[in-house]
C-alpha positions in Angstrom: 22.8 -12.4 53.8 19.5 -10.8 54.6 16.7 -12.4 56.6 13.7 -10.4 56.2 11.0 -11.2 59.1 7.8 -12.3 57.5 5.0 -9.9 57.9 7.5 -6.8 58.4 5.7 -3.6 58.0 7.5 -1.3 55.3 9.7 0.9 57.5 11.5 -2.2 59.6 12.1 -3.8 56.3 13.8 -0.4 55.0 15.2 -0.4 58.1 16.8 -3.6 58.3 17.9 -3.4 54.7 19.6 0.2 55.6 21.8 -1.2 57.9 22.6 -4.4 56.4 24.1 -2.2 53.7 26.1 -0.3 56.9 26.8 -2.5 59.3 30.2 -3.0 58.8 31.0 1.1 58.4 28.8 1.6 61.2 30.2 -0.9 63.6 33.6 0.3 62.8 32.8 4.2 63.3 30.3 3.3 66.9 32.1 0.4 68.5 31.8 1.7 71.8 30.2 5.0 71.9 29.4 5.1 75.3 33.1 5.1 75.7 33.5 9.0 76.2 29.5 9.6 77.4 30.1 9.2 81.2 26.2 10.7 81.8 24.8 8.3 79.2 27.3 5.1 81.4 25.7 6.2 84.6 22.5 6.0 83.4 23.3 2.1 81.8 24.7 1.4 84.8 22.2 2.6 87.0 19.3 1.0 84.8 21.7 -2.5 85.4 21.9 -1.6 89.0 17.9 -1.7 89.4 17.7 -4.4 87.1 19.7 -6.8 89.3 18.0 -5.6 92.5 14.6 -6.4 91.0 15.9 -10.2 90.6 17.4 -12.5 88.4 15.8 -12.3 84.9 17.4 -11.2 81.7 17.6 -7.9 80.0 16.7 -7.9 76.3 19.1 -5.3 74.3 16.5 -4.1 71.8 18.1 -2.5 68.4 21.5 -4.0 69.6 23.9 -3.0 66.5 27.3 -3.8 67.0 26.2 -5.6 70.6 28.8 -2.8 72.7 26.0 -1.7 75.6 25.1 -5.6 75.1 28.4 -6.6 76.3 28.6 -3.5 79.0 25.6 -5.2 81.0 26.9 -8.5 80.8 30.1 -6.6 82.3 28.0 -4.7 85.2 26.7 -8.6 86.3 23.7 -8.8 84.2 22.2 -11.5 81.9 21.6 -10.5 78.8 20.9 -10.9 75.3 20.7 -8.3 72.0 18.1 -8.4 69.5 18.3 -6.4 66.1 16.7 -5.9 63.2 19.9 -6.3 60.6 20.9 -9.9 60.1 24.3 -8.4 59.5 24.7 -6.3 62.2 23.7 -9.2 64.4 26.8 -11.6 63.2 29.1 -8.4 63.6 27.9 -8.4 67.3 28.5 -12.5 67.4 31.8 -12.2 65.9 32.5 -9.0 68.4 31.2 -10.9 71.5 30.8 -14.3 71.1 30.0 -15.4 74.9 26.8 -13.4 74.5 23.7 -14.2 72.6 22.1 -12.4 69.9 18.8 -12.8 66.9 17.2 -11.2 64.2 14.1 -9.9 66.1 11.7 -6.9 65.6 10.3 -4.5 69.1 7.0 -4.6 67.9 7.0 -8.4 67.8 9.1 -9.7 70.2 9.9 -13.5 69.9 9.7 -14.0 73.9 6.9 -15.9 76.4 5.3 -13.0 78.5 6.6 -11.9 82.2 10.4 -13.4 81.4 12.4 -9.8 81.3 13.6 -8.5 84.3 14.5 -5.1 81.9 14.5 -3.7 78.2 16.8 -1.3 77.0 16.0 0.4 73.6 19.0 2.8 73.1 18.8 4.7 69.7 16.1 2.8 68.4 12.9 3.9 68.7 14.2 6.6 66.4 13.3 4.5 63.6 9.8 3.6 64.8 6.7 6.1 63.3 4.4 7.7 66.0 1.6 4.6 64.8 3.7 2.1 65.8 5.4 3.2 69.1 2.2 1.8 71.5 2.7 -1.1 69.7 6.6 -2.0 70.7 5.4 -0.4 74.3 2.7 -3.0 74.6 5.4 -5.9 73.6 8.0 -4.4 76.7 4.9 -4.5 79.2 3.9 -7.7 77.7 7.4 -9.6 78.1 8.6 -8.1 81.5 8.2 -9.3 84.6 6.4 -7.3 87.4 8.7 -4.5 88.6 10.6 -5.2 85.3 12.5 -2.3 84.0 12.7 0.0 80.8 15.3 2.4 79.6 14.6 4.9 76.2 17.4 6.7 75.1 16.8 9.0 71.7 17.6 12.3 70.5 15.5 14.8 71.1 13.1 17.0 69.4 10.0 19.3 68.7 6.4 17.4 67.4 6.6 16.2 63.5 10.7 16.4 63.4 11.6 13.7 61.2 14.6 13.2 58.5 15.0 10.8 56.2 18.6 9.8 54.6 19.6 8.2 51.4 23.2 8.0 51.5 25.1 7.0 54.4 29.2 5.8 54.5 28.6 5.7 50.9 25.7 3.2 50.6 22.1 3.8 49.1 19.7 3.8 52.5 16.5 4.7 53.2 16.4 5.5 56.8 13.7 7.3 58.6 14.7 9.0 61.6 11.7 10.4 64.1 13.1 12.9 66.9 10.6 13.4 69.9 10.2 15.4 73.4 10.7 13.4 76.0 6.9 14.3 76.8 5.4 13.1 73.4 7.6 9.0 74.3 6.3 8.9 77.8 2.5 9.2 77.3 2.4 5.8 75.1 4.7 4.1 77.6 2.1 5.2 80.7 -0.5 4.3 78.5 1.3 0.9 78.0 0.7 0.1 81.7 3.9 1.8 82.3 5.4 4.0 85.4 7.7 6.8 84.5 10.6 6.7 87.0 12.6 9.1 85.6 13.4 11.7 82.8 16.7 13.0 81.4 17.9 15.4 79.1 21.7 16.6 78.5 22.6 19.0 76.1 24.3 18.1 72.6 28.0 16.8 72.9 30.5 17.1 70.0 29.1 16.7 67.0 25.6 15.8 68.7 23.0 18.1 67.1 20.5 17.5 69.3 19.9 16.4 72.7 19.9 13.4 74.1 16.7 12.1 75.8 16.6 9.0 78.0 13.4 7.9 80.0 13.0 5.2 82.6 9.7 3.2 82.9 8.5 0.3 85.3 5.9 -2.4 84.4 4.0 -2.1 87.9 1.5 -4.7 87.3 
């Protein structure tokens, strides 16, 4: 079943179709990568940790896939919800985790009232998102957190204009674009977003990694 979002600019339909024609492979092959990442669980768990002191609204779990770092927060004593782009990979998540919520949704147009986050995590996802479109899904996060609200990026990174695109993944025909940014280069739309830049982190490829892994952490101060 596909649901395509009306309105949906080229890439997030190519996107969403890419990993409908995944999801299952993919959910089966990253069911809980954070597993054996304790730098990347520190940093979840510290983003959950501020979260929770700023108050009691939800996180959103924006490009939620298989709905694993979804059902970590819930675990750390945070309310929250995932929202993906695949139809399919949304009912994996369901059938994963059914005590937790998630939709179809899209960053750059988030289906939510303003000021009624208390935090958005976006692990992974970005990625797919062109340079054009980035201040726009910045611009949704300030729009829909609360004051103080909370943001955490996580990506791999990368040099100005290093892209890939792939055709062929777990033997399915894709077309997935894939943007890889400095950390730099993702933090100036998020200040310009009305933004704060907390903090910035960068750890070197792990295993098969290629390239390292970037994660930055923003708060709407206003």
């Amino acid at each position: 079943m596909t649901s395509e979002i009306p309105g949906t600019p080229d890439f997030l339909h190519a996107t969403q179709t890419s990993y409908d024609a995944i999801a299952r492979p993919y959910t089966e092959q990253f069911a809980d990568w954070l597993g054996d990442r304790p730098l990347d669980r520190a940093l979840v768990a510290s983003f959950a940790e501020l979260v929770r002191a700023n108050g009691v609204a939800p996180v959103a779990d924006v490009g939620s896939g298989p709905g694993h770092v979804t059902a970590r927060l819930h675990a750390l004593g945070v309310p929250v919800f995932g929202v993906d782009l695949s139809p399919r990979m949304v009912a994996l998540a369901r059938e994963a985790h059914p005590e937790l919520r998630f939709h179809v949704g899209s960053m750059t147009s988030l289906d939510l009232p303003d000021e009624t986050l208390g935090g958005v995590l976006a692990l992974y996802s970005i990625i797919h998102v062109p340079d054009e479109h980035l201040p726009a899904a910045f611009a949704e996060f300030h729009r829909v957190l609360v004051p103080g609200g909370y943001v955490l990026l996580g990506f791999q990174s990368g040099e100005e204009d290093d892209r890939m695109r792939l055709t062929e993944r777990f033997g399915q025909e894709i077309s997935l674009d894939y943007h890889f940014r400095a950390p730099d280069g993702v933090a100036e739309p998020l200040v310009k977003a009305g933004l704060r830049m907390e903090a910035r982190v960068v750890r070197e490829p792990l295993d098969e990694e290629k390239r390292p892994r970037a994660y930055l952490l923003a708060r709407k101060v206003s």
